[in-house]
C-alpha positions as CSV (number, residue, x, y, z in Angstrom):
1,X,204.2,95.8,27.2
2,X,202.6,98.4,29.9
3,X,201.8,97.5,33.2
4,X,198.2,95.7,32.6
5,X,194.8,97.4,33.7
6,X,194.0,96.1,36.7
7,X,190.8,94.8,35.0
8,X,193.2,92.1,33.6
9,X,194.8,91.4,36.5
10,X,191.2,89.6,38.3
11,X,190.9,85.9,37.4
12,X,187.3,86.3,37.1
13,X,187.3,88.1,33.8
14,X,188.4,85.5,31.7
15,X,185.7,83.0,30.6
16,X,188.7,79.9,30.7
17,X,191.2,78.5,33.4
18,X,193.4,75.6,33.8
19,X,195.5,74.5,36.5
20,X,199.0,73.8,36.1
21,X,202.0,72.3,38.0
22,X,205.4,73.7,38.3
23,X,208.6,72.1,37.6
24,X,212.0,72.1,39.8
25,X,213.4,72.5,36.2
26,X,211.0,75.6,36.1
27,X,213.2,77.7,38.4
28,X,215.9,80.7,38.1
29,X,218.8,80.6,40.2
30,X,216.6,83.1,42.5
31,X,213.9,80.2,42.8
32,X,211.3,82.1,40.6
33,X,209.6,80.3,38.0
34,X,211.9,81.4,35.1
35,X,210.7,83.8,32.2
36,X,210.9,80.9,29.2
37,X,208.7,78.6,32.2
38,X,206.6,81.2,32.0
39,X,206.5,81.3,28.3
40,X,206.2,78.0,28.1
41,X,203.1,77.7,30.7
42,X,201.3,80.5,28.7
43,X,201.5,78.5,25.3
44,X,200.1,75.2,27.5
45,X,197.3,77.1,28.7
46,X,196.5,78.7,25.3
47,X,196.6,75.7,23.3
48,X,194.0,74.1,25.9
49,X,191.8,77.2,25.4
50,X,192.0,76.7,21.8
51,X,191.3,73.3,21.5
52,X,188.1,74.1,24.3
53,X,186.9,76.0,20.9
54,X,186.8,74.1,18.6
55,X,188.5,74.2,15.6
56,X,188.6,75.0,11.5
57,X,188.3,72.1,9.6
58,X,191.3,70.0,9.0
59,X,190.2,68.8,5.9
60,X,189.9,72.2,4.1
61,X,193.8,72.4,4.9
62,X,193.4,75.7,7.6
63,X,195.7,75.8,10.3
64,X,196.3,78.5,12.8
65,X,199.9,80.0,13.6
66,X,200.8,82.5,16.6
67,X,201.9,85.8,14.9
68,X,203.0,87.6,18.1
69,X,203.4,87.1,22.2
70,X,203.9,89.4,24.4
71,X,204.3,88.2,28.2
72,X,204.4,91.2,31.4
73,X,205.8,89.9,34.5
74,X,203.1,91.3,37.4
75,X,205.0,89.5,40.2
76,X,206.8,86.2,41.9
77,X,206.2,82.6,41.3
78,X,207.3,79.7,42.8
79,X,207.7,75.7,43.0
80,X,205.8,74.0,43.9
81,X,202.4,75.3,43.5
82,X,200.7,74.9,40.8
83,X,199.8,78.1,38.4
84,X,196.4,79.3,36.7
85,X,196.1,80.0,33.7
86,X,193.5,81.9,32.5
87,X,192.1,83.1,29.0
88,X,189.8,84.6,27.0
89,X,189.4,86.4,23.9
90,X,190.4,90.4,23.6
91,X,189.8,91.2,19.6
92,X,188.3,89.1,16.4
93,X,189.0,90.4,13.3
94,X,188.8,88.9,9.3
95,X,191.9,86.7,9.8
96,X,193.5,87.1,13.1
97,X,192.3,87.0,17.0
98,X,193.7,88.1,19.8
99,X,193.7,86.2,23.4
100,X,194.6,87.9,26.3
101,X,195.6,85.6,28.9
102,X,197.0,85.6,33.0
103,X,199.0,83.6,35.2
104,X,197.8,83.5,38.8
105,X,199.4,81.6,41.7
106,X,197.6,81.7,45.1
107,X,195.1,83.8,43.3
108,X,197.0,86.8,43.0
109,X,198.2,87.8,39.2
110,X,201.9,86.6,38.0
111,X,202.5,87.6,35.0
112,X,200.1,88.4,31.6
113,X,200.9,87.4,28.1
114,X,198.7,88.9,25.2
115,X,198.7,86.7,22.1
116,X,197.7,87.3,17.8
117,X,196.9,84.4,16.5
118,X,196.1,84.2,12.4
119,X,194.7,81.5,10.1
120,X,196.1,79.8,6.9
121,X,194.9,78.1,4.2
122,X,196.1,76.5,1.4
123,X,195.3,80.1,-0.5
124,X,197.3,81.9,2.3
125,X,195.2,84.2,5.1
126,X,191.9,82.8,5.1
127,X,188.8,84.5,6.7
128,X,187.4,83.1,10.2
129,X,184.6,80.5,9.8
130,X,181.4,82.0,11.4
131,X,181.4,78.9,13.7
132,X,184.2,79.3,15.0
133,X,183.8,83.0,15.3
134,X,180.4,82.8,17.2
135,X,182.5,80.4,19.3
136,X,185.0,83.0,20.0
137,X,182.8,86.0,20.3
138,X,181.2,83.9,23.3
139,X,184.3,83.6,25.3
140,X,185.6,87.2,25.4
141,X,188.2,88.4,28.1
142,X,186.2,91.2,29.6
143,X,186.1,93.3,33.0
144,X,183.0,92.1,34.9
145,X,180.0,94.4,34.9
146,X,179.1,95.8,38.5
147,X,176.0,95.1,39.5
């Protein structure tokens, strides 16, 4: 992954946050938060994003699976505070979404992790609900307008 636009590097572009603490366990033997901490903070936050959305129905068998994740270390983290995550989404398309999320500490930028998540069915890919895509297309991970 590239160095991120600096766009994604401001906590105020992304509709979601959530605060999380870190772990002793959570640290390299340089006292950084670790890179599967990291990893693992990232798939916290994004399965709170996801279940702030809303959901396809359970009953109609649909589930949704993380095709790829890409994660860009920006700079240091450390115990004990606790970290940021914050998320939004970046693209919708028939069957797959993409969130773009950050890490901040001390409201400066950690780390960024860009996510494509894809839906199932019983029938294999299955096409977004419009519910949930109006859902998603309101919570889009955008640089702020200038006023």
């Amino acid at each position: 992954m590239a160095k991120p636009d600096s766009w994604r590097r401001d906590i105020d572009n992304y509709p979601f946050q959530v605060s999380l603490d870190t772990r002793y366990q959570d640290l390299d033997v340089m006292g950084h938060v670790n890179n599967v901490a990291m990893a693992a903070l990232f798939e916290t936050g994004r399965i709170r994003f996801h279940n702030s959305l809303g959901r396809h129905p359970r009953d109609k068998g649909v589930r949704w699976m993380v095709a790829t994740v890409n994660l860009a270390f920006v700079n240091e983290a450390h115990l004990p505070d606790p970290i940021v995550i914050a998320s939004g989404i970046g693209h919708i398309g028939n069957t797959s979404w993409h969130i773009l999320s950050a890490a901040f500490q001390h409201d400066e930028c950690v780390a960024v992790c860009d996510t494509v998540v894809v839906t199932r069915g019983s029938e294999g890919r299955r096409i977004i609900d419009p519910e949930v895509r109006d859902m998603m297309q309101a919570h889009l991970a955008q640089p702020r307008q200038m006023a």
